[in-house]
N, C-alpha and C positions, 0 to 999 in steps of 0.2 A: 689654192688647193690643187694639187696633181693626183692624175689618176692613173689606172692602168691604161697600156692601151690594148683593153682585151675585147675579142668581139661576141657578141653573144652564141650561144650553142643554138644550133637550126632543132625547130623542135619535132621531137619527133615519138609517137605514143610507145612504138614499140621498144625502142630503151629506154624510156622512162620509166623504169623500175625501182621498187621500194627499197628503199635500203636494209639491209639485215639487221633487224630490231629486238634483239636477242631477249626483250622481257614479254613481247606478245608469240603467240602459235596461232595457228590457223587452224580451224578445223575443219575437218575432213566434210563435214554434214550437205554441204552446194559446194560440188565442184567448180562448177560456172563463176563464181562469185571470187573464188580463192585463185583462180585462174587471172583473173581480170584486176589486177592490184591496180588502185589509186595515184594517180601522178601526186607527189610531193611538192609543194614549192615551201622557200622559207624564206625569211628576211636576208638573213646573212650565209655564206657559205662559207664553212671550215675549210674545205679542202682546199690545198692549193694549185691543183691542176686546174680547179674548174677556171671556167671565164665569166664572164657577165650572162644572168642568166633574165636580161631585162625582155628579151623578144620572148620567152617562153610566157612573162604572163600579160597577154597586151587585154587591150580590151574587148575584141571579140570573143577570144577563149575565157572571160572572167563567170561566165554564166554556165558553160561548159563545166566549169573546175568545181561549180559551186553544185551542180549537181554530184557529180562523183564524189564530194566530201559527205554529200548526206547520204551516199550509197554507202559508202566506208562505213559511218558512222551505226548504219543499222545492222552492218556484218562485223561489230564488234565486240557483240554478246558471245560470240562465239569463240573465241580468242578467247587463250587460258595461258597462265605459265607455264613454261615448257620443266620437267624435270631433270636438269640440271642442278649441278653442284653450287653453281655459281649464284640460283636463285635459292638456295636455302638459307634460312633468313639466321641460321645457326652459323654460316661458313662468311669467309671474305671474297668481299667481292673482288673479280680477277679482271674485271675491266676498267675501262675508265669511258669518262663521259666523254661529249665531242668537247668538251668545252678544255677540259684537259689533254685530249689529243690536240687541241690544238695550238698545247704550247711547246711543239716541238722545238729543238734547238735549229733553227730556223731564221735569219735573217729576214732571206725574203719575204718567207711565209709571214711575219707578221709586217715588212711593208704592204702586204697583198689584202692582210686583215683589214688594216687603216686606211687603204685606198678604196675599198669595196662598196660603193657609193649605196644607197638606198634604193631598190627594187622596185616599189610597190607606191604607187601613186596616192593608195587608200589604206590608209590604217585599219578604217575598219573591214576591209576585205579580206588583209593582208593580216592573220595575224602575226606575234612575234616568234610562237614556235610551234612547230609542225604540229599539224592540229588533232589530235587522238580522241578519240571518243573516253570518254572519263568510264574507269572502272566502279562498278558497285561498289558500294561502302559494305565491309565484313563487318558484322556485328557479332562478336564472339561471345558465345555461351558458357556454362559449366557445361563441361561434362557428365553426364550422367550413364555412369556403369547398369548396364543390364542384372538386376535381379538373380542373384544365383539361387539356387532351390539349396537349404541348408543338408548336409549328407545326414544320413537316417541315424548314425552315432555319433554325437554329436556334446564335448564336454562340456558341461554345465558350468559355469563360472558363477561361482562365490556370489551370492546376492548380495546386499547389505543390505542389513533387517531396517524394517521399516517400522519405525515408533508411533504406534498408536497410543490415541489420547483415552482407549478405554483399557481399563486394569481386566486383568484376567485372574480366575479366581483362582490357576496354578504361581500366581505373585505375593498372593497374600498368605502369611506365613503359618499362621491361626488357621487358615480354612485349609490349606495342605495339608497341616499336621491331623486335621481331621481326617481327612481324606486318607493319607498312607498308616493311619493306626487304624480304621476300618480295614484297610486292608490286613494288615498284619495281625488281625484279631481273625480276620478269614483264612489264611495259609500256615499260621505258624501253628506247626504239632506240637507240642510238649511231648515229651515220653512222660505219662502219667498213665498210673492203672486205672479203667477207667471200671465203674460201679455196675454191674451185671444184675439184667433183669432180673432173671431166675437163675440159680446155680445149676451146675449143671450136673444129671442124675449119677447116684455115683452107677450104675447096671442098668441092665434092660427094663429087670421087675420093676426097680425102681421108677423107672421111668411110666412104666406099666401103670402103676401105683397113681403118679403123678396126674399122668394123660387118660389116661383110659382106655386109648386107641393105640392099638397095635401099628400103625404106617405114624403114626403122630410121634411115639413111643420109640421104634426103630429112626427117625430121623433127628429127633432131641441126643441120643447116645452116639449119633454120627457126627454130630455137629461141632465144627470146634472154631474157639471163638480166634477171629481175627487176631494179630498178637501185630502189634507196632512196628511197623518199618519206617527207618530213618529217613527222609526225607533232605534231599542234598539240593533241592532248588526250590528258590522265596521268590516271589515277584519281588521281593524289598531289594534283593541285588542287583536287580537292572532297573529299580528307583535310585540308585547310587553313581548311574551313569548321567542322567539327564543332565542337572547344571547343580553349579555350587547349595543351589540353597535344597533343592531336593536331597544331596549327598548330604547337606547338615542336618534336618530332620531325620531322614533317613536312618543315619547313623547314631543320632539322639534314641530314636524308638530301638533300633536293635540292642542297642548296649543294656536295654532296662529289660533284656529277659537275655539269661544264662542257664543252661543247660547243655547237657553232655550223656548219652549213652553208653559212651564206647570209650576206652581207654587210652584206645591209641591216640585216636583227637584231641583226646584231653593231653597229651605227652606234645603233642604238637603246637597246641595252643601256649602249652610254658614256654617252649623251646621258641616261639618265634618273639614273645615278648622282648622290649628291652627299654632304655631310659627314654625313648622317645615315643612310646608308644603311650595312645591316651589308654586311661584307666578307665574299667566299668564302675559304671555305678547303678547295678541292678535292681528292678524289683522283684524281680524274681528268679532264685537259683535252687534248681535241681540238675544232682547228682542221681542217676538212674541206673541201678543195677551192675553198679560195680565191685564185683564182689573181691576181686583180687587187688585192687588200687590199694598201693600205701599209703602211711600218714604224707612223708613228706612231700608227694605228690599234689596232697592235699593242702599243704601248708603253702607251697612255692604258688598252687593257683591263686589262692587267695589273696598272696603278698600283692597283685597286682588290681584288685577289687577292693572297690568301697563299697560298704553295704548300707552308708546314711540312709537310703530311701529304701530300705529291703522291705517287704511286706508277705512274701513267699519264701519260704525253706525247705525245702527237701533233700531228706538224703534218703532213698528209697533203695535198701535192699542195700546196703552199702557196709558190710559189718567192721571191717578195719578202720573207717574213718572218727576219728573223735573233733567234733565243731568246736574251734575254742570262743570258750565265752567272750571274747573280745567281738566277736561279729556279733552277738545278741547285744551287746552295750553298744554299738555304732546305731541297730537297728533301733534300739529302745522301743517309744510305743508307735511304733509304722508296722512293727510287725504283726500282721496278723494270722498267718499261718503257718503253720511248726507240724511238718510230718516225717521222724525217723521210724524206720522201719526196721527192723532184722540186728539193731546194735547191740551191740555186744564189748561197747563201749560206754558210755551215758548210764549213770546212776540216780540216785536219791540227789545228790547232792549239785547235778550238773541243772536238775530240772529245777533246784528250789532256785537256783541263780539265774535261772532264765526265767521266772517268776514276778522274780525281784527287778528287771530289770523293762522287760515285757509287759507291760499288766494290759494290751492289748487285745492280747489271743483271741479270737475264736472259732481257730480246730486245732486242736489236740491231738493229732496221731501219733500213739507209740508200742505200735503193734509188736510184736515179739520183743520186747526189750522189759529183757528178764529180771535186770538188775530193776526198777523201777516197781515200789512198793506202799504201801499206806502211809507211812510216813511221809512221802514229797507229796504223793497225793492231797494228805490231808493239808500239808501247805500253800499247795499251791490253788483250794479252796480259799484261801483267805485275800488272795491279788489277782486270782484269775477271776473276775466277774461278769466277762461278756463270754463266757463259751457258749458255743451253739454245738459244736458236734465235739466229743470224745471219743477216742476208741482206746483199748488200755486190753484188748483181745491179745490170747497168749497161749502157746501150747503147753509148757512148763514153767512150773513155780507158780501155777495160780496159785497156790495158798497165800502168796504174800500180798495178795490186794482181797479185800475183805467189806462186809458191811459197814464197818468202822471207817474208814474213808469217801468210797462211795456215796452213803449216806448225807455225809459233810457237803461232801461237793452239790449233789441235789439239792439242799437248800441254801448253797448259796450262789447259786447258778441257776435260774428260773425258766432263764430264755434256752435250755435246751431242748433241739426237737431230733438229735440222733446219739444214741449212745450204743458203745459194744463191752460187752464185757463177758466176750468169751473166753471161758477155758477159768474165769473167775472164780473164788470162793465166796462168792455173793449167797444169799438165802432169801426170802419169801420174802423178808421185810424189806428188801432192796427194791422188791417188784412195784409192791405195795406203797412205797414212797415215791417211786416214777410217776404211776396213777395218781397220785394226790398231789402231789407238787409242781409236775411238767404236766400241765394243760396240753402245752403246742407239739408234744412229743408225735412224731414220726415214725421213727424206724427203732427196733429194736432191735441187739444180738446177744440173745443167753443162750448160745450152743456152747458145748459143756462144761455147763455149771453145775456139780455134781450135790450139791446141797439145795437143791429146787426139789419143791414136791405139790403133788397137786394140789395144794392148798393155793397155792400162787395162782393157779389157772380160774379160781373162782373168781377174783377179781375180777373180771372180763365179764360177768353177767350179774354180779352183785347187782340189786337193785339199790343200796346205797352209794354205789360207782356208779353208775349206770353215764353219771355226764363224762364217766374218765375215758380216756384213748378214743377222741370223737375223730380225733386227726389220723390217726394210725394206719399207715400203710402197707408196713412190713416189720412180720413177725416170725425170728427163728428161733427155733428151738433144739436144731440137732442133734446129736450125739448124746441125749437126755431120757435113756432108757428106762429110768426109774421113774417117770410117769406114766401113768396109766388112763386115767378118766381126762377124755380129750374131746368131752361133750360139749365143755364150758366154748372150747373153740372155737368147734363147730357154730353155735349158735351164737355166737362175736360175730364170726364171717357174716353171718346171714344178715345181720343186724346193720353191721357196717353198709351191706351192697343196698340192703332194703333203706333205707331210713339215711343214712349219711352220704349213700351212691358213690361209697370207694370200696373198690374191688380190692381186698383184703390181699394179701402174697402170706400165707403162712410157710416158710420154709425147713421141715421136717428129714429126717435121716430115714432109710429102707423100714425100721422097725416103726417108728411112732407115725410113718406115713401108712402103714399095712393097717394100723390100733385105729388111725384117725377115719380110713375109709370104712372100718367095718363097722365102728359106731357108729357113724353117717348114714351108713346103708340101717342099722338100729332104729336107729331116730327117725329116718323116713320111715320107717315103715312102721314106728308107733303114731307118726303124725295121719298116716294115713288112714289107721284103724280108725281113729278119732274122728278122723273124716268121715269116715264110715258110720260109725256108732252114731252120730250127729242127724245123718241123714236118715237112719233107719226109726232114732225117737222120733224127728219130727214127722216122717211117713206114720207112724205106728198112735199117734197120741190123738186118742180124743179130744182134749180139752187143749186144741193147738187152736182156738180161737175160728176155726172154720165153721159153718152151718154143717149139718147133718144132709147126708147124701138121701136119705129118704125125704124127709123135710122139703129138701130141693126140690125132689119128684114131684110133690103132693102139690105143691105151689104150681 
């Protein structure tokens, strides 16, 4: 083996300097310490200027070197990566190791390699490469972002509904539908006229008459009754937003009530229809006080209405419109109330077909409808058998309804407990068959019926009636000048308040109210004499069952 012949470097502390270690720094923290850098020794030497570096580790200095290595080793906490490019573990690295420096294109240098004899006597003194304090081990974590406070507006994002295992009682269809016809029974107006306690006086006297008191009296003639405003919002239309099944109920209960006050609405409800539009199918439809609407206005609304389930009908105050019997045949027997008012359409002949078709009914309104006489009348006694209220009231052509029908319908109609037949050419024996026949009777209206006479009025205190009109609440008589003796009435009322405890309404015009108070004021004041006279025999009578006031004494 041949070697160099190189001689060793004289050793010496002060250039014995560290080499520039490009992956450790020093820190600044002991100047003393970073001052004082560690001699190096290694096994091999890359470079090829050096020479044999056998005299620098002999055996005196081995104890020396071994202290300064454990000094290094505890000044190595301090040492950090320097911030260079070079050490970012993202970039490439721009250097090379010794091991690759030292494979310069070099001849020599790697004769110098392979002659480089072995240094170090002791392996275990000597290790194989320069001896560095070993870096902590990084044990790398998650990250964790700092908590941001959420900003005070802040969009809300879309939940997703969470499915619970219990039903709610807006799921079940049965118990909604309960629920939004409770309500639609609370908010929805009808335009219908609605039944007035007292009427109202026609003058002050009148009222004078009525009340008794003058401040009572003046605010009855001020008074005017509320009159129907149309109503333009339902809670039902924002039950039509919630979800599919409330908009299907919803839309179920509205369709089964049709009504219309106003013309224009009505023009706009045909105009919007068309093939796609669902049909109603109501139970109840009024037409309310349109007096100038034509037929075919009337005809186009209907085309798009089924009346299978009709049960209500009104055309109140509607004199142009004629109902064709076709919607009474759809309704057959669901129908059960029928109220035209004011037509001037509807005859004998329209009513015997709704008879025949209805046998249903029971109410009857066909108040000013002139045409309509004892003939349909009397037939329609014979299919009509549940009526409970009539009215057949009328300003002209009462003569054409008469006892001869009337009569009829009384007894074959039991269950009635309201009847009108104003303006009628009824007579005494009409009255007289009310009281005998209708037990359950209520209310009655014979204002002017011009063939009444006070025979009529004794019925009401007959002691052979005496069980009749136990129910009777209201009783008119107006515009009925030709009665006179209004005693009988008087002592009804009293009779009714005392003994049955229903406050009588007798409803009377300026003249028979004037007849009714001043016989009252009569009557009182014979009941009172009686009072009198009564009290004056039993003061005045010996033989009134007392001892004798001397007697007394003596005793």
């Amino acid at each position: 083996m041949k070697l160099n012949s190189t001689k060793p470097l004289p050793y010496d502390n002060s250039n014995n300097q560290i080499y520039n270690n490009p992956f450790i720094t020093t820190s600044t923290r002991n100047d003393d310490e970073i001052n004082n850098p560690p001699n190096k020794r290694s096994k091999f030497c890359t470079s090829t200027t050096t020479t044999s570096l056998a005299s620098l580790f002999n055996k005196q200095n081995r104890h020396k070197l071994r202290r300064r290595i454990n000094s290094i080793s505890t000044n190595l906490s301090y040492y950090k990566f320097p911030k260079q490019d070079e050490f970012n573990f993202n970039s490439q690295p721009n250097f090379a190791s010794s091991s690759t420096r030292s494979s310069t294109p070099s001849s020599n240098s790697n004769s110098d390699l392979e002659s480089l004899p072995d240094l170090t006597d002791d392996d275990e003194l000597t290790p194989e490469n320069t001896p560095i304090k070993k870096l902590p081990t990084i044990n790398f974590q998650y990250l964790e972002l700092p908590t941001l406070k959420p900003p005070k507006f802040q969009l809300h994002k879309p939940r997703q509904r969470e499915i619970s295992s219990k039903i709610s009682i807006f799921e079940v269809p049965e118990i909604l539908h309960k629920i939004i016809s409770f309500v639609d029974e609370q908010n929805s107006n009808l335009p219908t006229e609605s039944t007035p306690i007292r009427r109202k006086p026609l003058n002050y006297n009148h009222a004078m008459l009525i009340h008794g008191d003058a401040e009572i009296a003046q605010r009855a003639t001020e008074e005017i009754q509320e009159q129907l405003q149309p109503v333009y919002s339902n809670p039902l239309f924002n039950c039509l937003l919630v979800n599919k099944l409330f908009f299907k109920i919803t839309s179920d209960i509205i369709s089964k009530k049709f009504y219309f006050s106003n013309e224009e609405n009505l023009v706009k409800f045909i105009n919007y229809q068309g093939p796609k539009t669902t049909s109603f199918q109501p139970k109840i439809f009024i037409l309310h006080k349109l007096f100038q609407t034509r037929q075919y206005l009337f005809d186009k609304c209907i085309h798009y209405i089924s009346f299978k389930q009709l049960e209500w009908f009104e055309l109140y105050m509607c004199p142009k419109l004629f109902p064709s019997i076709e919607i009474f045949k759809q309704a057959g027997s669901n129908l059960k109330k029928l109220i035209i008012t004011g037509s001037k359409t509807i005859d004998d002949n329209f009513l015997i077909s709704i008879s025949l078709h209805c046998k249903n009914i029971e109410v009857l309104d066909l108040r000013a409808c002139e045409y309509i006489s004892d003939f349909s009348i009397y037939q329609i006694s014979k299919h009509l058998k549940n009526l409970k209220i009539i009215n057949f009231g009328r300003k002209n052509k009462g003569h054409l309804i008469s006892d001869a029908s009337i009569i009829k319908l009384i007894n074959c109609c039991k269950g009635l407990n309201t009847i009108g037949l104003a303006g009628c050419n009824v007579t005494d024996k009409t009255v007289f068959e009310i009281a005998i026949k209708l037990p359950d009777i209520e209310r009655l209206s014979l204002n002017n019926c011009p063939r009444l006479t006070d025979h009529c009025l004794s019925i009401f205190t007959n002691p052979n009636t005496i069980h009749c009109f136990l129910k009777l609440k209201v009783l008119e008589f107006r515009y009925n000048s030709q009665l006179d003796n209004l005693q009988h009435l008087i002592e009804f009322k009293k009779r009714q308040e005392y003994k049955n405890k229903i406050y009588l309404l007798i409803e009377l015009c300026e003249d028979l109210m004037a007849k009714y108070r001043a016989q009252e004021q009569e009557l009182d004041n014979i009941i009172s004499m009686k009072i009198f006279n009564d009290i004056m025999v039993y003061i005045n009578d010996d033989n009134d069952g007392d001892s004798n006031y001397i007697d007394l004494l003596n005793r």
